[in-house]
C-alpha positions as CSV (number, residue, x, y, z in Angstrom):
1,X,130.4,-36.0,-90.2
2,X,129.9,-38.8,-92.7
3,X,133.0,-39.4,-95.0
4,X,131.6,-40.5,-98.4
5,X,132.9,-41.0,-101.7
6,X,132.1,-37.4,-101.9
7,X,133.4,-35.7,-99.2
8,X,137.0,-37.7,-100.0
9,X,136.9,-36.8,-103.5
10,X,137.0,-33.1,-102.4
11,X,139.5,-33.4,-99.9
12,X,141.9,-34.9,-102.5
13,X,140.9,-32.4,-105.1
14,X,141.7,-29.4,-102.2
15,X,144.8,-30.6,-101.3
16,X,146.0,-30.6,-104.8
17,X,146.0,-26.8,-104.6
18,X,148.7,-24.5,-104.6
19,X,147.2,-23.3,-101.1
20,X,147.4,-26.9,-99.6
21,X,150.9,-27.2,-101.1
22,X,152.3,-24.5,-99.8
23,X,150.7,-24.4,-96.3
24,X,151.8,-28.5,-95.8
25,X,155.4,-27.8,-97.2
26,X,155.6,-25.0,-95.1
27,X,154.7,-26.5,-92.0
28,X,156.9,-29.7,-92.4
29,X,160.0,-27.2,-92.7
30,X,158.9,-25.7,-89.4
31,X,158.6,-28.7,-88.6
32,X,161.9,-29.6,-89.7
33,X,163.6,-26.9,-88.2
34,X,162.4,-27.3,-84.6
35,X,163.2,-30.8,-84.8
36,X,166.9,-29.5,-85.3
37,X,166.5,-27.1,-82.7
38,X,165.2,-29.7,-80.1
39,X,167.4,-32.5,-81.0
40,X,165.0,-35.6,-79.8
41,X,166.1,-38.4,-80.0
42,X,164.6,-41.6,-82.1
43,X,166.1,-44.9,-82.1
44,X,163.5,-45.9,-84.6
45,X,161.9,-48.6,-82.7
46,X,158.4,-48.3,-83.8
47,X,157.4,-48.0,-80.6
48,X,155.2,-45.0,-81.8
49,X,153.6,-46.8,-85.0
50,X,152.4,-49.6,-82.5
51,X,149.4,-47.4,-81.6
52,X,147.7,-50.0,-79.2
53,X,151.1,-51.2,-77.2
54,X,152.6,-47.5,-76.6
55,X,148.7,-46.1,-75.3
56,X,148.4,-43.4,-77.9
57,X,146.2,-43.0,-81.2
58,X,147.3,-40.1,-84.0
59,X,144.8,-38.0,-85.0
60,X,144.5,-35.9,-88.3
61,X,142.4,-33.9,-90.5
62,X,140.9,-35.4,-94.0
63,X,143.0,-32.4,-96.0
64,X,146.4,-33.7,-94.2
65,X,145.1,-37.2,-95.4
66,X,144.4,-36.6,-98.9
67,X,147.3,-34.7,-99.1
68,X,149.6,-37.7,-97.7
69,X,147.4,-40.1,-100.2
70,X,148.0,-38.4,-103.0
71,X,151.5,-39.3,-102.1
72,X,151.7,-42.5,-102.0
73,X,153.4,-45.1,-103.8
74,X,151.3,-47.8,-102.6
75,X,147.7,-46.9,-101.1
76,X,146.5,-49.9,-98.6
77,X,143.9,-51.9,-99.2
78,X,140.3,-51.6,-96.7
79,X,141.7,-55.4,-95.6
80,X,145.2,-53.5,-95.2
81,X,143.2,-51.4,-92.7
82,X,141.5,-53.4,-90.7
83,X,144.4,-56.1,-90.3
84,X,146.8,-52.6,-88.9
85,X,143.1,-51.9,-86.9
86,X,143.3,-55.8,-85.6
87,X,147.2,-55.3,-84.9
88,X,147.2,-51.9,-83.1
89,X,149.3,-50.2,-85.5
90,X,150.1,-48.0,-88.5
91,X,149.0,-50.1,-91.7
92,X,153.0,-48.6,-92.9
93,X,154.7,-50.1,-90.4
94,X,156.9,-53.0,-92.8
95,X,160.3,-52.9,-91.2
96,X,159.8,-49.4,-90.1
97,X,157.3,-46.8,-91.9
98,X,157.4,-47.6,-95.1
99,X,155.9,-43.6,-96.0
100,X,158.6,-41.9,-94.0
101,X,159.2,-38.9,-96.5
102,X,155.1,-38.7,-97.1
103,X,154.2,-39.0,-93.3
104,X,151.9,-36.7,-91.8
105,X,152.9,-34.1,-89.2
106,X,151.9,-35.7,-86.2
107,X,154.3,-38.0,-87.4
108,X,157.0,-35.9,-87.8
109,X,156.2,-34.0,-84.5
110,X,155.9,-36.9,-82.0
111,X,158.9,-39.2,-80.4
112,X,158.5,-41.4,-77.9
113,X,160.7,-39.7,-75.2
114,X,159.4,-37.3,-72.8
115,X,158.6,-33.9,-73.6
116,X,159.0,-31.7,-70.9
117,X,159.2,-28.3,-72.2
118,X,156.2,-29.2,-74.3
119,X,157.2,-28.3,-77.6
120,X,156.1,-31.1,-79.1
121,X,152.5,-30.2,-77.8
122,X,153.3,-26.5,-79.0
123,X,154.4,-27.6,-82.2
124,X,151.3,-29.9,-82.6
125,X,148.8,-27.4,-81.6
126,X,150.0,-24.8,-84.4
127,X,150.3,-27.0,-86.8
128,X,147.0,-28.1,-86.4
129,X,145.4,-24.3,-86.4
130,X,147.1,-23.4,-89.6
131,X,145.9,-27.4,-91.2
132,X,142.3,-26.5,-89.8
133,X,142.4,-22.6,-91.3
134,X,143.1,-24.6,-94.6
135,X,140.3,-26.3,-94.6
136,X,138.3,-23.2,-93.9
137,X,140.6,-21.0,-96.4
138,X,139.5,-24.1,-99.1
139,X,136.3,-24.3,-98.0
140,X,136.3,-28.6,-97.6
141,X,134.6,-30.2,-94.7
142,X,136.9,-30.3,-91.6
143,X,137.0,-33.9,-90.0
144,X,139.7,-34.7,-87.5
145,X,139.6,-38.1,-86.7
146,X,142.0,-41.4,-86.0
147,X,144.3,-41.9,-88.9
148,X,142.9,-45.6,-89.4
149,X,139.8,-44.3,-89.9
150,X,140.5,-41.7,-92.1
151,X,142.6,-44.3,-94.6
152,X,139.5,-46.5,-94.2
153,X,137.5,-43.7,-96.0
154,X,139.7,-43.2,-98.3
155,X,140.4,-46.8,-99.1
156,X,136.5,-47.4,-99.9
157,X,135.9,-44.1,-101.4
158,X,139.1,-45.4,-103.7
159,X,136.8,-48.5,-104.6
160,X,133.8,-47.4,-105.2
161,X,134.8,-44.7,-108.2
């Protein structure tokens, strides 16, 4: 799938719906809640926002993007990008994530210890059905891809209108 100017402006324009709303907000307090069931544990190292040095990538849809953009304080730059690209990490890693209350689920869902019961994976996995119904429920290309990429495209699409 090719993410143009296009495709971006629809994703932001769908997840400014009352359906995309409620579906995200609803999923971050299940989210919320199993978290508080589980009780993992985060020391907030950053481990998990230094993509490259902890040997794991997070993958979203273009909805859940638009969705976080449109919730941003300050959107990075296309350099902003490709410098976290260069660096291995999250572009909002400044001291720690800098977007912690707009962060995606994936996110939300993933620590860095162990998971042996596999709820995280559980968790994930459901989440991402009901995010991919959305897109169908909305009727806006689906594209899951690498959240670097996905800011990328939305970062150009943001300069060229």
């Amino acid at each position: 799938m090719v993410m143009d100017a296009a495709v971006v402006a629809r994703w932001r324009t769908a997840a400014a719906s009352d359906d995309a709303q409620a579906t995200i907000a609803g999923l971050q307090n299940e989210i919320a809640a199993e978290i508080l069931r589980q009780r993992p544990v985060c020391i907030s190292s950053g481990r998990c926002c230094r993509f490259e040095a902890h040997g794991h990538r997070l993958y979203l849809t273009g909805l859940e993007t638009a969705w976080t953009w449109a919730r941003l304080t300050r959107r990075p730059s296309m350099r902003e990008v490709e410098m976290a690209v260069h660096d291995g990490s999250c572009p909002f890693l400044l001291s720690g994530c800098s977007v912690h209350e707009v962060r995606p689920t994936g996110c939300r869902i993933y620590f860095c210890e162990r998971d042996p019961a596999g709820w995280q994976s559980a968790l994930a996995e459901r989440c991402h059905r009901e995010i991919r119904s959305l897109h169908d429920r909305l009727d806006v290309p689906y594209c899951y891809a690498e959240w670097r990429s996905l800011l990328a495209g939305f970062a150009a699409a943001e300069t060229t209108s």
